[in-house]
N, C-alpha and C positions, 0 to 999 in steps of 0.2 A: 050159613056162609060157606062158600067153596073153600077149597084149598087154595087155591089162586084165581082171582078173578082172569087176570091174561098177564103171562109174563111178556112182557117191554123190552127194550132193548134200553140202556142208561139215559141213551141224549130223549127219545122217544116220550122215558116216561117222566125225564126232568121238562121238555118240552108242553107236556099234555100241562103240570105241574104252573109250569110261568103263567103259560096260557091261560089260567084263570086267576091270574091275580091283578092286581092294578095297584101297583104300590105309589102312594105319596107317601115322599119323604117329610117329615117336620123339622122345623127351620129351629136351632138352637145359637146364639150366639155367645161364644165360652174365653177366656183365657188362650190367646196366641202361644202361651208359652206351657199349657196345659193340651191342647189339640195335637200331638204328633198321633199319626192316625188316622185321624180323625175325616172324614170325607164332607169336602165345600160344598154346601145349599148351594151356594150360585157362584159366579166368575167373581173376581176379585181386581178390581182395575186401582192403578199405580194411581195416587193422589199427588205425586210430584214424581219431576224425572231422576232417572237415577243411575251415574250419580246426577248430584243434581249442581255441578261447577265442574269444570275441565279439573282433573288433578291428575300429580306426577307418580307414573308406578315403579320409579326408584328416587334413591340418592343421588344429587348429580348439581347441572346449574340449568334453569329455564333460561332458553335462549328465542329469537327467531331464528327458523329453520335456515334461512338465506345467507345468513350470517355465518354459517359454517361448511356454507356450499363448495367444493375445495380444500377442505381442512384436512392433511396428512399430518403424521408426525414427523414427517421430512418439513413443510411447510404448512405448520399451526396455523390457525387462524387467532387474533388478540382480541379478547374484549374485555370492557369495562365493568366490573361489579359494581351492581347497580346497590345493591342492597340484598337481605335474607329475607325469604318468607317465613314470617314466622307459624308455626304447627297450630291449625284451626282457628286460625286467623284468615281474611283479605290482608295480600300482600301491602297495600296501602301508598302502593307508587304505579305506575305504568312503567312499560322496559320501549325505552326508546332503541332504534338501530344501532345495533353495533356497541350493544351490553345486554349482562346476565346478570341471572341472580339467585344465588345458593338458595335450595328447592329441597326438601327429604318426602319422601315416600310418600304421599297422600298428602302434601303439600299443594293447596289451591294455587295455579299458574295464576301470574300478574296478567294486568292487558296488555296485550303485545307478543306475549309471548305464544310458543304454539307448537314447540317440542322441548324434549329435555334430554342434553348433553349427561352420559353416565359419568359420576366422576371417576372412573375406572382411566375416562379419554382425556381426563384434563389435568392442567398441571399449575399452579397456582404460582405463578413467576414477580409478583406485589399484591401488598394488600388489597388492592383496588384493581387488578390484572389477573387474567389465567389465559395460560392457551388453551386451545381447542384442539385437540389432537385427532378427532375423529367428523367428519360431518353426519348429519342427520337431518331426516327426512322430515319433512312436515307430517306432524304428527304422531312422530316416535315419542316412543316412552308414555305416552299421555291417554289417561282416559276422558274423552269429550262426556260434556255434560250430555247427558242422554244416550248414552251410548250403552248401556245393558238393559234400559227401558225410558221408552216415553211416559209423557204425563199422558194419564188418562188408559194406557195401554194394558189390554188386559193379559194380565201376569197370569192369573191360574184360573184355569178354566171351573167350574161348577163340576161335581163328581169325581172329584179328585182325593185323592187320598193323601194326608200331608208328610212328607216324608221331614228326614231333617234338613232337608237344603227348601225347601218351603217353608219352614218356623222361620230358619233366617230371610228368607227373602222379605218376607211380610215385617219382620222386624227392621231393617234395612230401610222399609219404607215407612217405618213407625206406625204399623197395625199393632197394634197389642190386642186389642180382639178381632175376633173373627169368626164368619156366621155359618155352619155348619149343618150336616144333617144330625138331628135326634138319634143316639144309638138305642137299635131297637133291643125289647123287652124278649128274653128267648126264655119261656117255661119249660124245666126241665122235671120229667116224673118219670120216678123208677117205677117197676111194679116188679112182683115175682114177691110166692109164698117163702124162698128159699135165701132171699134179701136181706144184707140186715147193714146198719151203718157202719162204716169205716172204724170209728172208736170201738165199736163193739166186740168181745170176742165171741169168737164164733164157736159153734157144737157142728156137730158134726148133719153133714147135710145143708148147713146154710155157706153162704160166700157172702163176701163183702162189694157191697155198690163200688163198682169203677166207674157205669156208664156217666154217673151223673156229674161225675168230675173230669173226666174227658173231656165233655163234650161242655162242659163251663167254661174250659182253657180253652176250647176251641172256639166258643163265642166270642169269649174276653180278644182273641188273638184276631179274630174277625172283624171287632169293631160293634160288637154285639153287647148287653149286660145281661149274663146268666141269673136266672132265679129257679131257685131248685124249689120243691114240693114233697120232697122226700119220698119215702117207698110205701107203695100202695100197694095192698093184695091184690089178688087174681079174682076178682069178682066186679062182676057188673056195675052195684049201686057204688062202691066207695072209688071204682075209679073212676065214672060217670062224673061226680059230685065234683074230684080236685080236678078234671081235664076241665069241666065249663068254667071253675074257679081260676084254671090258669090262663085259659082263652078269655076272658073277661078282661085279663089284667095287665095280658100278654099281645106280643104281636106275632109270636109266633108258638108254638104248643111241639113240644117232642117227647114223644113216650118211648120206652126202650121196656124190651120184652114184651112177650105178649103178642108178638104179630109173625110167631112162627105155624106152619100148616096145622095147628094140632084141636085135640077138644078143648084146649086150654085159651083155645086164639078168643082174647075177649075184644083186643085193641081196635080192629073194623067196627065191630057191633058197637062200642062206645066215640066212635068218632064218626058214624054216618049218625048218629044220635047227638051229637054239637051242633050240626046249621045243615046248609045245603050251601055247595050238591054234595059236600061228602067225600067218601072215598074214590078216589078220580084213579088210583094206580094200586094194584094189591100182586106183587109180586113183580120181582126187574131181574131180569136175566145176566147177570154179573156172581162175580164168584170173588169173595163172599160177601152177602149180604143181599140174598135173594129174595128173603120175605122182608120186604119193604114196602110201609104203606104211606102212601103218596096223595094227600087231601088238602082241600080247602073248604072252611067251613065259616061261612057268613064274613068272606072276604078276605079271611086269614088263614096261611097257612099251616095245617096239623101233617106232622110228620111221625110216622110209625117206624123204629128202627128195633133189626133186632138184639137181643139181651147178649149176644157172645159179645165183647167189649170189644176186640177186632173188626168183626162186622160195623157194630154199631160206628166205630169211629171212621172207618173209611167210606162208608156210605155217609155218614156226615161232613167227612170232609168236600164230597164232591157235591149234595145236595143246600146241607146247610150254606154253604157258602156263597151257591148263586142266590140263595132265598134273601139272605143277607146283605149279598151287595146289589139285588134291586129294590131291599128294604130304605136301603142307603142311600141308593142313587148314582153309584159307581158307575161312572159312564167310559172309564177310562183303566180294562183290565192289565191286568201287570203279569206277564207270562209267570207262571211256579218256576222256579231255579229249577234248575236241573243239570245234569251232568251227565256225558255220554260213558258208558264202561262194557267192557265186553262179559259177556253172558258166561258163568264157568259151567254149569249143567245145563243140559236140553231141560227144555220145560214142556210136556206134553199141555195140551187145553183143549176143550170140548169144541168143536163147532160150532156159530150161535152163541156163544157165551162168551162174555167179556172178564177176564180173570185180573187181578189185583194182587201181583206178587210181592210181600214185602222182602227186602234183600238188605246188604249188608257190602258196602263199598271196602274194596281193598286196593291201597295203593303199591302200585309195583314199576317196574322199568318202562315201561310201554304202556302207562297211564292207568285207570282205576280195573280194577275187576269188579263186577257184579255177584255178589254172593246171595244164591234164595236160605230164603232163614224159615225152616219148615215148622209147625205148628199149626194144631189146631186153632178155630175162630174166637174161641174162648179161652185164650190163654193170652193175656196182656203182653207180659215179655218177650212175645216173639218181635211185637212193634219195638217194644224199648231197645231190642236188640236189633236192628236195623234202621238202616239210614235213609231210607227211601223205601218207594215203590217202583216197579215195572207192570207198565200194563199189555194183556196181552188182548188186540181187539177181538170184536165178535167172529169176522172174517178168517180168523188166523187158527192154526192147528196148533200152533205150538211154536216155543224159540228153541234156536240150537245155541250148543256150547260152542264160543268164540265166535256169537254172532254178537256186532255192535247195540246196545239198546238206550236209549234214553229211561234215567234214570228220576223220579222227581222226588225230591228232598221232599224229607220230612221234618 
C-alpha cells in the first residue's frame, strides 16, 4: 500500500464517499414524547384542524364586531350580557345583536359572535350591562378554527429533525406516536499497541482511548447509537476479525488509528479485505486529519480516522455527520451556529490545503474576538479549550489579525 493513494480536497473526497452509497432509511414508529431528535420517515399530516373552534386569545367579552363599530370612550357603545362562557365548554346560547358575553383566554366564542372586546375597554355599568369603550375589528382578538393548520394539512415534512416546538405540535394534535427513521448502528474500534482503557492505569508508554468516546457523544448527538468494540492491536488477523464483526452488525464501521502513512498502516489492507469496492479515499488534503480513509464495503460505509483525538474528531465531525444524516434521511439541513468575531493573530496556511483552526471566543466592547488555541493533533484539551472552529479554505493563504471570520461552535 502507498502512502496516500491521491490526496482530495474535503467536499471532493466526501463527494466520491456519498456517491457510493444508497441509503434507505427504516421506518421506526416510537413515543412522541421520547422522539425529540429524532428525524420523520415520512410527512406527518394534521388529523383535525387546529385549533379546531374559533377561541378567544384574551380576557374580555365576545361581542359582534358591528356592534362596536363607533365605540369611543367619549361615546361607549351599550350591550347586553348575554351570559359567560364557561372554560372547555360550548358556550351553550348563541349572541344575538347587540349583546356579549364574558369570554377568558381560550374560551370557545358562542354562535354569533366573531371578535372579542379586551376587558381592559369595557366598563361593567349593571349586571346585565357594560360599555364598550373601544371598537373592534372583525376578527380581533380571536383565533378562527383552522387558522394555524387545516385538517389534513401536512405539518412536518419527512426528514425532519424533531426539535421541541415539533413534540408540541404533534401533541397539540394528539399524536402521541410518531414514525420515524431507525437510528443507525455506528461501530466504534480503537486499535493501537500503546491503547489501553479509560479505567486503566497507565505505565509509561501506553495512553488512554479518547477516540472511542468522542466520537460515541458524537453519534449519540447525531442521531446515531454508538457501539464500541473496544481496542484492537495493530495486526492484521485480530483486526480483520472485530471490523467484519462490526460491519455485520453495524451500519456504519469507524476505526481510529492505524490509517497514518507508516509500516504500521494496517487499517486500508483490512477494510479493502470487508467487501467491495473498498477503499474509495486514502488521504484528504485538510489540516488536521490528512490520513483519512474514506470506503464503502458491501453497501456500507467504513470510515478510517486518524488516532490523534483532535484529528479524529474533526474529521468526524465533518464526515460522520453527512454519513449520518443520509443514514437518516435528513432532507432538511440546519445551518451549525456560528458567530462572526474578529481574528486576533494572522494565521499563515498552505496553499491547497484546507486548515481547521480551533480558537477560543472572547467577549469585549465591539463584539467577540477570535482566539487560535495552538496545540498539537493529539492533545484533547486544545478542543476542550475552545469554543469553535475557523476554517481556512484550500484557496486561501492565510487570515490576518482583525480580519472578520465566521466562527462554528462547538
Amino acid at each position: 500500500m502507498p502512502e496516500f493513494l491521491e490526496l482530495l480536497p474535503p467536499p471532493e473526497a466526501l463527494k466520491r464517499l456519498m456517491d457510493h452509497l444508497q441509503p434507505q432509511p427504516r421506518l421506526e414508529e416510537v413515543d412522541t414524547i421520547q422522539a425529540l431528535g429524532r428525524v420523520t420517515y415520512d410527512g406527518v399530516n394534521a388529523p383535525h384542524a387546529l385549533p379546531s373552534f374559533a377561541r378567544s386569545t384574551v380576557d374580555g367579552f365576545s361581542v359582534r364586531a358591528e356592534d362596536t363599530y363607533g365605540a369611543t370612550e367619549a361615546l361607549p357603545a351599550y350591550l347586553r350580557v348575554a351570559g359567560e362562557v364557561p372554560m372547555g365548554k360550548v358556550a351553550g346560547f348563541a349572541l344575538p345583536k347587540n349583546q356579549c358575553a364574558l369570554i377568558h383566554t381560550g374560551g370557545m366564542l358562542p354562535d354569533g359572535a366573531n371578535a372579542v372586546v379586551m376587558v381592559e375597554y369595557t366598563q361593567q355599568v349593571q349586571v346585565d350591562e357594560v360599555e364598550i369603550l373601544r371598537a373592534v375589528a372583525l376578527g380581533e382578538n380571536v383565533l378562527k378554527a383552522g387558522e394555524d393548520v387545516a385538517e389534513g394539512q401536512e405539518v412536518i415534512p419527512g426528514g425532519i429533525r424533531l426539535r421541541p416546538a415539533e413534540i408540541g405540535g404533534l401533541m397539540a394534535l394528539g399524536l402521541t406516536r410518531v414514525r420515524v427513521s431507525q437510528q443507525p448502528r455506528v461501530g466504534i474500534i480503537s486499535s493501537g499497541d500503546e491503547v489501553v482503557p479509560p479505567e486503566q492505569e497507565i505505565k509509561p508508554g501506553q495512553v488512554r482511548d479518547v477516540n472511542a468516546y468522542t466520537l460515541s457523544a458524537l453519534t449519540q448527538d447525531l442521531g446515531g447509537v454508538p457501539v464500541r468494540y473496544g481496542i484492537i492491536p495493530d495486526r492484521v488477523k485480530p483486526m480483520r476479525i472485530m471490523a467484519e464483526k462490526a460491519l455485520q452488525e453495524c451500519d456504519v464501521v469507524v476505526i481510529t488509528a492505524g490509517s497514518s502513512a507508516s509500516t504500521r498502516d494496517l487499517t486500508a489492507e483490512v477494510i479493502n479485505a470487508l467487501g467491495t469496492p473498498g477503499v474509495l479515499v486514502h488521504g484528504v488534503e485538510v489540516r488536521p486529519g490528512k490520513p483519512t480513509i474514506l470506503a464503502v464495503c458491501n453497501g456500507k460505509p467504513v470510515i478510517g480516522l486518524p488516532g490523534n483525538p483532535v484529528s479524529a474528531l474533526v474529521i468526524a465531525s465533518i464526515v460522520v455527520t453527512k454519513v449520518l444524516e443520509a443514514l437518516l434521511g435528513v432532507r432538511r439541513f440546519t445551518p451549525a451556529p456560528s458567530v462572526q468575531a474578529r481574528l486576533t493573530l494572522n494565521l499563515p496556511s498552505q496553499a491547497g490545503r484546507e486548515d481547521w483552526i480551533p480558537v477560543r471566543l472572547v467577549s469585549g466592547p465591539e463584539g467577540y474576538q477570535a482566539e487560535p488555541v495552538f496545540g498539537k493533533s493529539n492533545l484533547i484539551f486544545t478542543l476542550v479549550r475552545a469554543n469553535g472552529f475557523i476554517r481556512i479554505p484550500a484557496d486561501a493563504t492565510g487570515l490576518h489579525a482583525g480580519q472578520q471570520v465566521e466562527v462554528l461552535l462547538s
